[in-house]
FIKOL-635940 format. One record per residue (C-alpha): residue in one letter; x, y, z. Coordinates in steps of 0.2 Angstrom, whole numbers, padded with zeros to 4 digits, always signed. Example, Ala and Ser with C-alpha at 12.3 -4.5 7.8 and 13.67 -1.06 7.14 Angstrom:
! residues 2
a+0062-0022+0039;s+0068-0005+0036;
! end
This chain:
! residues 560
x-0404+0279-0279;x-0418+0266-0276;x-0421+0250-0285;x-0430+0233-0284;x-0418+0216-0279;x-0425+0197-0284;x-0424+0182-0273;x-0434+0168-0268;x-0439+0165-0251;x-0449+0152-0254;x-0453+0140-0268;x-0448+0144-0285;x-0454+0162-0289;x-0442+0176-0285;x-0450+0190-0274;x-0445+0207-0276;x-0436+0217-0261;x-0431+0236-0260;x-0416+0242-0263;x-0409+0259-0258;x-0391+0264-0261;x-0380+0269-0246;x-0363+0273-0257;x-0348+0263-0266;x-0334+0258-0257;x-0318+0257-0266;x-0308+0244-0271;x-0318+0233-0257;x-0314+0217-0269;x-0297+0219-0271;x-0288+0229-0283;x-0298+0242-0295;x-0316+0229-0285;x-0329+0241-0281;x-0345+0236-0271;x-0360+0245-0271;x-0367+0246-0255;x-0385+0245-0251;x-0401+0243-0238;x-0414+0231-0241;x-0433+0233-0239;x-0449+0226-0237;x-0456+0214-0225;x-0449+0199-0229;x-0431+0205-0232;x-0431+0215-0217;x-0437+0200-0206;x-0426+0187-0212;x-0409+0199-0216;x-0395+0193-0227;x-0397+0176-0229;x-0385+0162-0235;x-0389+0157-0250;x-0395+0175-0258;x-0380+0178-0266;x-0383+0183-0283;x-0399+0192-0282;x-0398+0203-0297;x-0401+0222-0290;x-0409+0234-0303;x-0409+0252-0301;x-0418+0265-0314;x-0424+0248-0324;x-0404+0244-0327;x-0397+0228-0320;x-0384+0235-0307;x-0375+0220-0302;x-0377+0206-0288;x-0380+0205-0269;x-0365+0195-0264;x-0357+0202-0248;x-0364+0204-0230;x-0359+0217-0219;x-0354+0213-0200;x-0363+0199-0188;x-0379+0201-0181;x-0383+0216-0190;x-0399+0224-0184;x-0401+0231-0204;x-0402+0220-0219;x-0385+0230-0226;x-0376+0219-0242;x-0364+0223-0254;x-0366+0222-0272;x-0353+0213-0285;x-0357+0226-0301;x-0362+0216-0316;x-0350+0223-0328;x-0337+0213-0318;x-0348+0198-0319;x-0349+0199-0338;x-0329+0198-0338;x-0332+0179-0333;x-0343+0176-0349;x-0332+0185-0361;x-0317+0178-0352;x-0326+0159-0356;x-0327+0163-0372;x-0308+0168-0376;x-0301+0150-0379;x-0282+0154-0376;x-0287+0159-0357;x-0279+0148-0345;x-0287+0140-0328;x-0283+0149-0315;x-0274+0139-0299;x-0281+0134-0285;x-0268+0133-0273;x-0269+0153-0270;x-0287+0152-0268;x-0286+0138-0253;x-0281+0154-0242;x-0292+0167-0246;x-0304+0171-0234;x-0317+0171-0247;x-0324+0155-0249;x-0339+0146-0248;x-0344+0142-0234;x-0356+0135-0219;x-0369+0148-0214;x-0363+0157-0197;x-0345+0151-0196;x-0337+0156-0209;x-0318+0156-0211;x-0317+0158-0190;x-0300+0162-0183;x-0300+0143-0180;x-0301+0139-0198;x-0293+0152-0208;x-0279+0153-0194;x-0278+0174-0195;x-0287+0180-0179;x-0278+0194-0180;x-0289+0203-0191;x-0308+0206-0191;x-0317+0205-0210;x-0333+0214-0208;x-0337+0215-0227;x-0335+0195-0232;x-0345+0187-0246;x-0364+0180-0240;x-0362+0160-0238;x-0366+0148-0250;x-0372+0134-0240;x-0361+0120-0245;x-0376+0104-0239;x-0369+0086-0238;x-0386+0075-0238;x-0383+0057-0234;x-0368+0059-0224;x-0368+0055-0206;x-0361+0070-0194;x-0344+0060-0189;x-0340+0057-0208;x-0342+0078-0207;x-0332+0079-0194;x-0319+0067-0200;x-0316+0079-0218;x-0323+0093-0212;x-0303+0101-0211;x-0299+0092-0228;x-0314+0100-0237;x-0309+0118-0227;x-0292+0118-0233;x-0300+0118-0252;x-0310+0132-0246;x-0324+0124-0241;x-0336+0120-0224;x-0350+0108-0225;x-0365+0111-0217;x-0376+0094-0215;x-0394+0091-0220;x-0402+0108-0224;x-0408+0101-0240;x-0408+0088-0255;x-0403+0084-0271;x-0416+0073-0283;x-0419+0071-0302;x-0437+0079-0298;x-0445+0087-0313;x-0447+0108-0311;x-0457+0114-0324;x-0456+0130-0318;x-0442+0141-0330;x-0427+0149-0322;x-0427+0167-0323;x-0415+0180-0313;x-0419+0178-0294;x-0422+0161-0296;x-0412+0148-0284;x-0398+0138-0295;x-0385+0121-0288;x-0369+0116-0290;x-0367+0096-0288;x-0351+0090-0281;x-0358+0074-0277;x-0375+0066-0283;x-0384+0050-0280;x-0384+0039-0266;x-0376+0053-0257;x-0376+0073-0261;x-0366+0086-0260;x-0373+0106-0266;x-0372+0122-0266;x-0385+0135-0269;x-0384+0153-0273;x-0396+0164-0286;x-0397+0167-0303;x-0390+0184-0307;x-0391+0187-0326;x-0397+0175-0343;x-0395+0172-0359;x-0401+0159-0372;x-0384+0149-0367;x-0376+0155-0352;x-0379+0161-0334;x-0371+0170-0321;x-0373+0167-0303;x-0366+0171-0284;x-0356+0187-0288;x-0343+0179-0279;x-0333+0162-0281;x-0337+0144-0274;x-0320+0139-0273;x-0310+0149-0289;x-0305+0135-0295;x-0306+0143-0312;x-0312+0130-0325;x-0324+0118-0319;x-0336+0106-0325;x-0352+0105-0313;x-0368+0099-0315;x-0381+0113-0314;x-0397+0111-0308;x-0414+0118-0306;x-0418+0121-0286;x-0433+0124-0273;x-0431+0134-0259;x-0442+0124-0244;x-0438+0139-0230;x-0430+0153-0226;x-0423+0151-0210;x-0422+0167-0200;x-0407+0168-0186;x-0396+0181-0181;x-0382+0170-0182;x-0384+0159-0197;x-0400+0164-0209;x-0400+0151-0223;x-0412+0140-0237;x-0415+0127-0235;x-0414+0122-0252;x-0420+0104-0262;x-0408+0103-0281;x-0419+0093-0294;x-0416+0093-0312;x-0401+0094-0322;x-0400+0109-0335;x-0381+0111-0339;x-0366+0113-0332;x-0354+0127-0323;x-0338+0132-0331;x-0331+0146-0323;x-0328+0146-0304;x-0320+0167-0303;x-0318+0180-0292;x-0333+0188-0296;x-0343+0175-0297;x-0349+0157-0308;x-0354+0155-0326;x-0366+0141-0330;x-0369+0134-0349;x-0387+0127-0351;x-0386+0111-0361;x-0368+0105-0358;x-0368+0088-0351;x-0358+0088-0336;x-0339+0076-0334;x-0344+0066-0319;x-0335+0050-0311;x-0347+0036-0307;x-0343+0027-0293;x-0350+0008-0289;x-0347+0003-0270;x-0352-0013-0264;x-0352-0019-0246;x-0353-0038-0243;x-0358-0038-0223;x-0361-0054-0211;x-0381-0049-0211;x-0385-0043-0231;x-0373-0034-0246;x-0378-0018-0250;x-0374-0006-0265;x-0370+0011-0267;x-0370+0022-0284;x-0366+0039-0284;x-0358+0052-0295;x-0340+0064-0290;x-0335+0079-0297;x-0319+0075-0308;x-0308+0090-0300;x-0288+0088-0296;x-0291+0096-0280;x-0308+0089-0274;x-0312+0072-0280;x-0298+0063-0270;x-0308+0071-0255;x-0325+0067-0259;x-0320+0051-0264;x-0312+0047-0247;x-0329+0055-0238;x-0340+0046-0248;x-0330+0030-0245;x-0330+0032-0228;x-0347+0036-0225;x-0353+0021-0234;x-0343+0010-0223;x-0346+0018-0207;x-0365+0019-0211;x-0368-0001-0210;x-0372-0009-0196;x-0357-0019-0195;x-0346-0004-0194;x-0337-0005-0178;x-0318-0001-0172;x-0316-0017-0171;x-0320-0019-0189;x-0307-0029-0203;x-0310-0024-0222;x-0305-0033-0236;x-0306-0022-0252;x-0305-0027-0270;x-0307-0012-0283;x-0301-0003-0298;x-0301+0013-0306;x-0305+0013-0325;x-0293+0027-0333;x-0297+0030-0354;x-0281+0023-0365;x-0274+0016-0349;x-0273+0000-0340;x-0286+0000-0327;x-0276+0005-0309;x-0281-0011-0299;x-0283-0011-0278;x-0282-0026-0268;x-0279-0024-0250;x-0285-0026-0231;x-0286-0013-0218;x-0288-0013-0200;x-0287-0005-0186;x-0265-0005-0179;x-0261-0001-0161;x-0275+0012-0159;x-0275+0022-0175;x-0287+0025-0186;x-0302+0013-0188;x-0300+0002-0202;x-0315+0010-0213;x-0304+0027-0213;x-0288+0020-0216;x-0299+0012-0233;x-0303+0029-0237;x-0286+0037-0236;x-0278+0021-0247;x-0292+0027-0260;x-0289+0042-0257;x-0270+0043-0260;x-0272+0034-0277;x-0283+0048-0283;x-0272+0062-0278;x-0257+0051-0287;x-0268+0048-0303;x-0272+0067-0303;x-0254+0074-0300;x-0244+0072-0314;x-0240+0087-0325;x-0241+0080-0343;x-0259+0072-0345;x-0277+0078-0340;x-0284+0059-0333;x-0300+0055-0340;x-0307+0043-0326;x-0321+0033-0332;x-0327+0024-0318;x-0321+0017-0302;x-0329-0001-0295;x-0325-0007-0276;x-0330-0020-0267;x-0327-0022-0247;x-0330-0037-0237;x-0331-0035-0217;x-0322-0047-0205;x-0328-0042-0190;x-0315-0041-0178;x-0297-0034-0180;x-0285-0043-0191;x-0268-0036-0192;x-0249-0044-0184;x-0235-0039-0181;x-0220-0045-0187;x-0211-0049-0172;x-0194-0058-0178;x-0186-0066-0194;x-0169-0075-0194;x-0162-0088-0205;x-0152-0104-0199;x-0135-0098-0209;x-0123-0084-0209;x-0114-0090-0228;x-0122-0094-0244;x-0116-0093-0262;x-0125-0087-0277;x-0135-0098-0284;x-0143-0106-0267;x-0160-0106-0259;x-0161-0102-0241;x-0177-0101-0230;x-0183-0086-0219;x-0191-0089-0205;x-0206-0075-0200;x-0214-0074-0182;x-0230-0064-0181;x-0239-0058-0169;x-0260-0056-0169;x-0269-0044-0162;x-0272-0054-0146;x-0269-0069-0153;x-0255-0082-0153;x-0239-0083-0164;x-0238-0086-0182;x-0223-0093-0191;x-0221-0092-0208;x-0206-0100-0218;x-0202-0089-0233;x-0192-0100-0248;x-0178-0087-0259;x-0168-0090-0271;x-0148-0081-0270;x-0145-0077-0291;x-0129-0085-0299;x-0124-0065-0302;x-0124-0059-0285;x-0107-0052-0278;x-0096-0059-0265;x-0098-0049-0248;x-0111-0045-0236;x-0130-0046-0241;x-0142-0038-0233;x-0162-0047-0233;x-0177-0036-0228;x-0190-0045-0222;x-0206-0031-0221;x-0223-0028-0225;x-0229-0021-0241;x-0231-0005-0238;x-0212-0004-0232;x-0205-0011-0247;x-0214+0000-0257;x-0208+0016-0246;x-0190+0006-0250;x-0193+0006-0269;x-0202+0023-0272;x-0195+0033-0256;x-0181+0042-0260;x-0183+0038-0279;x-0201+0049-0281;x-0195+0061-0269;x-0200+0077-0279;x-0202+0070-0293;x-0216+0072-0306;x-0221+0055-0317;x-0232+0056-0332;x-0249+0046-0332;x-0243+0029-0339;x-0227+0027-0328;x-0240+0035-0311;x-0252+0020-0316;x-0238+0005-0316;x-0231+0013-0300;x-0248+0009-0294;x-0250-0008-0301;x-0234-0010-0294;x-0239-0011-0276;x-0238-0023-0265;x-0252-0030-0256;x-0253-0027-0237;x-0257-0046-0230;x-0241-0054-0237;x-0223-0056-0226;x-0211-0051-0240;x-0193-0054-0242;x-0180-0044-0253;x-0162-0049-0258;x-0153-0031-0257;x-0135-0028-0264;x-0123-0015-0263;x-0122-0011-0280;x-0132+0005-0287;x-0149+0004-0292;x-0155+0016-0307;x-0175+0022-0309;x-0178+0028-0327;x-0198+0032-0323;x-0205+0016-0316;x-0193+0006-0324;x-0179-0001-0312;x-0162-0005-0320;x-0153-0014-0305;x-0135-0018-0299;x-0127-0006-0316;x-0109-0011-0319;x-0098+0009-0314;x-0095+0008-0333;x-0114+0008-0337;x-0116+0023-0325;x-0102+0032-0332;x-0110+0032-0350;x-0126+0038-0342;x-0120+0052-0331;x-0127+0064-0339;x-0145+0057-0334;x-0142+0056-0315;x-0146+0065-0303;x-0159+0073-0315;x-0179+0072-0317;x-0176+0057-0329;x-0164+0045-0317;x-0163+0041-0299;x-0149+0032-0292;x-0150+0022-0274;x-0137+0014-0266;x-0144-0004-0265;x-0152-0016-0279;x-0165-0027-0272;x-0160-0045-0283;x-0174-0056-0279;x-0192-0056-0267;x-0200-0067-0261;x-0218-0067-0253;x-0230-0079-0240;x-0249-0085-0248;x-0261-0071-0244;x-0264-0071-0226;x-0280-0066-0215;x-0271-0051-0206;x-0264-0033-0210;x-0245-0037-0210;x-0236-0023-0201;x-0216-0022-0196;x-0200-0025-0204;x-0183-0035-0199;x-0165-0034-0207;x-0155-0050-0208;x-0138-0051-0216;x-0126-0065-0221;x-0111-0067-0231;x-0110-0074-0248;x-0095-0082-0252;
! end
């Protein structure tokens, strides 16, 4: 059979390519997937080959819409061969939208298929998928995944991150703007998918397979199959066609918005024109040495995604001022607005220890971390509404170490204060001594006591550790976890007694009486209530200081 196939090579007007079928291989796609197999024609198709960002072209043969171009076949073909996705397995995604009992499907299988969008020319590479044993000569055409506005060590950085969620970037073939396009969307045309809009972008492009007054269909494979999604949609304008043996690709420019995707699926994506995309805005200020500047951009609200783009994006915008530097201190104050809960608020300083990570990553992966916590919770959908940060840079590295704590007794009873005494350590800088006042309760037992002196981080691990070790916590108790935490440029010190401690959510009942545990046996050990073997009494904590407090020390004494 011979047909006609619509793409656009340049502009916003599909163009027409020949089609001639060479035969359909059976269950190509999986279980029960065919794809038809075909040969394109005509002058341009024939120069440029299968390109990244052609997937989707519907195919018609005898007048009929046949299904989409989505799969190349081999590398460095000499023939523009492609494989086609057949539409009535596209249309399953529409009906399956419209079936309101149908479930999201999960992401965690889809982060190791081999079908995945990805970065024109390297592709799931033994390197990235990890399976070199195999060869795949029928995989689906790339979807050029651009990250506009990013610098190419911000890439590099997250490129893994974003590969493990089935994603490689490609940087800066192309655009995203709110341009006008009064030209209408038609099969063939170029469509985007925004993950990340504004003062920094992140798109995918593929071509508009089949439309209706409310929905389109798109890609004839997935850009992630994450199942439900919400997306914005956009209008795009195809600058070049970039012909290469190796990584033929658009180079593409999004502009305006005209709904949202919904379905991310196997065989492809469903858009719904009109629908007024979830997005998170995100306000990031920088308060440098020379000027401030500010950042506003928009992220995908994803449980898999968003933690990631919201530690590129953070990342990027600190290590894209000129006062960026390994050197570099940050002190950040921030929070993220959550709708019907208390906002989570972020106050901390980051710097570079012993030769880790810079300071401006180490920002990243604390925001980072609290998105993943906010989002992991089996009970609640979180509806972020916003999150506001602000950094100001020190430059030069402020972070000591804790070098030694004692105190000048080995007895005290309950109800005493005793004093702590803190050395630490600058980074190339003299000693510090800090003198910690705590108060000894009237209640605590007779025996040894055993007084952590630590950062904050370390007496958080202490309090959550074994306590959220597998454990799943709905939205509320996640968020006053969070509140919960200490800052990191404090000396901290903690009473700890040898009495149980229980954790009922994030509520802490400590030193329980063996009766009291008795009568709530039933609870321990389960989801609802953790037991420890120590109950922290009393803490006590330095002024803020100007360094990253890192290390911890054990003293104990005898109370009488």
């Amino acid at each position: 059979m011979r047909g006609v196939a619509y793409t656009v090579f340049q502009g916003t007007k599909p163009e027409s390519m020949e089609v001639e079928v060479l035969g359909v291989l059976q269950n190509a796609n999986g279980p029960k997937g065919d794809v038809i197999l075909i040969r394109l024609g005509g002058k341009k198709a024939e120069y440029t080959g299968v390109v990244a960002g052609m997937s989707g072209s519907p195919v018609y043969l005898n007048g009929k819409l046949a299904g989409a171009v989505a799969f190349r076949i081999g590398e460095f073909s000499k023939e523009p061969i492609a494989g086609v996705t057949p539409i009535a397995e596209m249309l399953e995604i529409s009906a399956l939208d419209r079936n309101p009992a149908s479930a999201p499907i999960e992401a965690t299988s889809a982060a190791r298929s081999p079908n995945k969008t990805a970065s024109p020319g390297i592709a799931n590479s033994p390197s990235q998928d990890g399976n070199s044993s195999y060869t795949n000569y029928l995989k689906p055409i790339e979807t050029p995944l651009v990250f506009n506005g990013f610098s190419e060590d911000t890439v590099q950085r997250f490129a893994s991150q974003f590969s493990a969620a089935g994603i490689v970037p490609v940087m800066g073939a192309g655009s995203v703007s709110n341009d006008k396009q009064p030209e209408p969307m038609e099969p063939g045309s170029a469509v985007s998918a925004i993950l990340v809009q504004g003062d920094m972008n992140i798109a995918a492009t593929c071509t508009v397979t089949y439309m209706d007054a409310q929905h389109l269909l798109a890609c004839g494979h997935p850009l992630m199959q994450f199942g439900m999604v919400d997306l914005p949609m956009t209008k795009a304008t195809v600058l070049a066609t970039l012909p290469s043996p190796l990584n033929a690709f658009k180079i593409v420019n999004a502009t305006e918005t005209v709904g949202s995707f919904v379905q991310d699926r196997h065989n492809g994506i469903l858009g719904e024109f009109g629908k007024k995309p979830e997005m998170i805005p995100v306000t990031l200020t920088i308060h440098g040495e020379s000027a401030d500047k500010q950042f506003h951009y928009e992220i995908l609200n994803n449980a898999h995604l968003s933690p990631i783009a919201m530690m590129a994006t953070v990342f990027n915008a600190l290590h894209g001022v000129n006062e960026y530097g390994e050197e570099t201190t940050y002190r950040m104050n921030g929070s993220i607005s959550v709708d019907g809960y208390p906002a989570v608020t972020m106050q901390d300083m980051f710097a570079a220890v012993d030769g880790g990570q810079p300071g401006a990553m180490l920002a990243a992966i604390s925001l980072g971390e609290r998105f993943s916590r906010i989002f992991d919770n089996p009970y609640t959908v979180p509806a972020i509404h916003g999150v506001q940060l602000e950094y100001n840079i020190v430059r030069e590295r402020r972070w000591a170490r804790l070098e030694s704590a004692r105190t000048d007794i080995t007895e005290a009873r309950p109800g005493d204060d005793i004093s702590i005494e803190a050395m630490l350590r600058p980074y190339r800088g003299e000693g510090v001594v800090q003198h910690i006042p705590i108060h000894i309760p009237t209640s605590t037992s007779k025996g040894p006591l055993r007084i952590l002196v630590s950062d904050g981080e370390t007496l958080d691990h202490f309090h959550r550790g074994s306590s959220l070790l597998g454990r799943k916590l709905d939205l509320a108790a996640t968020i006053a976890f969070l509140n919960k935490e200490h800052v990191n440029n404090r000396v901290y010190v903690s009473l700890l007694e040898a009495d149980p401690e229980a954790m009922i959510a994030d509520k802490v009942m400590p030193t329980l009486p063996l009766s009291i545990m008795n009568v709530m046996d039933g609870m321990r050990g389960t989801q609802d209530m953790v037991v420890s073997s120590e109950s922290s009494v009393n803490e006590a904590a330095t002024a803020p200081l100007d360094y990253v407090v890192a290390g911890a020390q054990v003293l104990t004494i005898n109370i009488k």
